[in-house]
N, C-alpha and C positions, 0 to 999 in steps of 0.2 A: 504494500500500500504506500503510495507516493502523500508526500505533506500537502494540504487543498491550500490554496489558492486565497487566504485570509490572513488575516490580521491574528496574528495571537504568539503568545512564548511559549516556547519547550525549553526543559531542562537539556544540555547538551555536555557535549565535551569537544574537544580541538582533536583531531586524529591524525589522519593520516600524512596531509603534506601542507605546504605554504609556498607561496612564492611572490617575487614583485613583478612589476610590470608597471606598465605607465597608463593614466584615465586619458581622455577624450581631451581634456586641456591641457592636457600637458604634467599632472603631477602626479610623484610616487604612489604605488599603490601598495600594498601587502594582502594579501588573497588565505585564510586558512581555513581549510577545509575541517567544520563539525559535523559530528557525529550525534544525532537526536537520541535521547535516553528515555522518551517518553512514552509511555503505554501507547499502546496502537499504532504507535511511529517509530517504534524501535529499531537502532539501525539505519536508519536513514542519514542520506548527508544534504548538507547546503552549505555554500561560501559563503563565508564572511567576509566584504571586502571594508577595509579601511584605507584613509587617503592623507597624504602627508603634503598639505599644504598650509600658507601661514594660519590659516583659521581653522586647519583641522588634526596637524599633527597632533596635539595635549591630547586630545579625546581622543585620537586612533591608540596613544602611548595607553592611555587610561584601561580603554574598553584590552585589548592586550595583555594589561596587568588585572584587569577582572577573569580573564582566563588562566592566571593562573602564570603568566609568563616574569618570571623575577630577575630577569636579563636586564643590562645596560648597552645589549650593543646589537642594533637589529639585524645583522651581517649572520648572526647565529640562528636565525629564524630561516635565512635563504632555503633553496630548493634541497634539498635529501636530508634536512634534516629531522631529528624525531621528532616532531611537536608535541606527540603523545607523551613524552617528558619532560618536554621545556616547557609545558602548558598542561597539569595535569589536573586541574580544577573542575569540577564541577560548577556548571554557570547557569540562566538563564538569559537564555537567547532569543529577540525580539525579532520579531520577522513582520515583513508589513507587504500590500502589493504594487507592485509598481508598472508601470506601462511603458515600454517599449514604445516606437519611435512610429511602429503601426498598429497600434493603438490594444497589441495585444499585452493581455497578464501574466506576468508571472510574481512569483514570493521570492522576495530579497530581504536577508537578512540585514537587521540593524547594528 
């Protein structure tokens, strides 16, 4: 059973991988993929993406150390590393919908 297409939180964890990449304007991004823990949705994943720009870095560092991440150096987060240990918290995970460019929905994580 896939997550619907609404507004709501699931209790999660960070799993399997992370990576950066760059948005649409132009700034960093960091991507970590959770793992939903919640009844009927167990197992499931969604990205998390957060963006390091001047008005969004504090809160991407923040929501990061709400997962459990107790790193000072985000170079440790890159691709192949384990997140499932550098991030081993138990969280709740805010997902909301968003609309693509044609006009279709999907759930994006907050």
């Amino acid at each position: 059973m896939s997550l619907p297409v609404e507004k709501a939180t699931y209790r999660a964890r960070a799993s399997s991988s992370a990576g950066f990449g760059m948005s649409s304007k132009g700034n960093s991004q960091i991507a970590i993929d959770c793992e939903i823990l919640a009844d009927g949705f167990q197992g499931e994943r969604i990205a998390w993406v957060g963006t390091f720009s001047p008005n969004t870095t504090d809160r991407t560092i923040e929501s990061l150390q709400i997962m459990g991440w107790k790193g000072d150096d985000l170079a440790e987060l890159d691709a192949g590393c384990d997140v499932a240990r550098l991030m081993p918290d138990e969280f709740d995970l805010a997902c909301d919908i968003d609309v693509d460019q044609d006009g279709v929905e999907r759930l994006r994580a907050n």
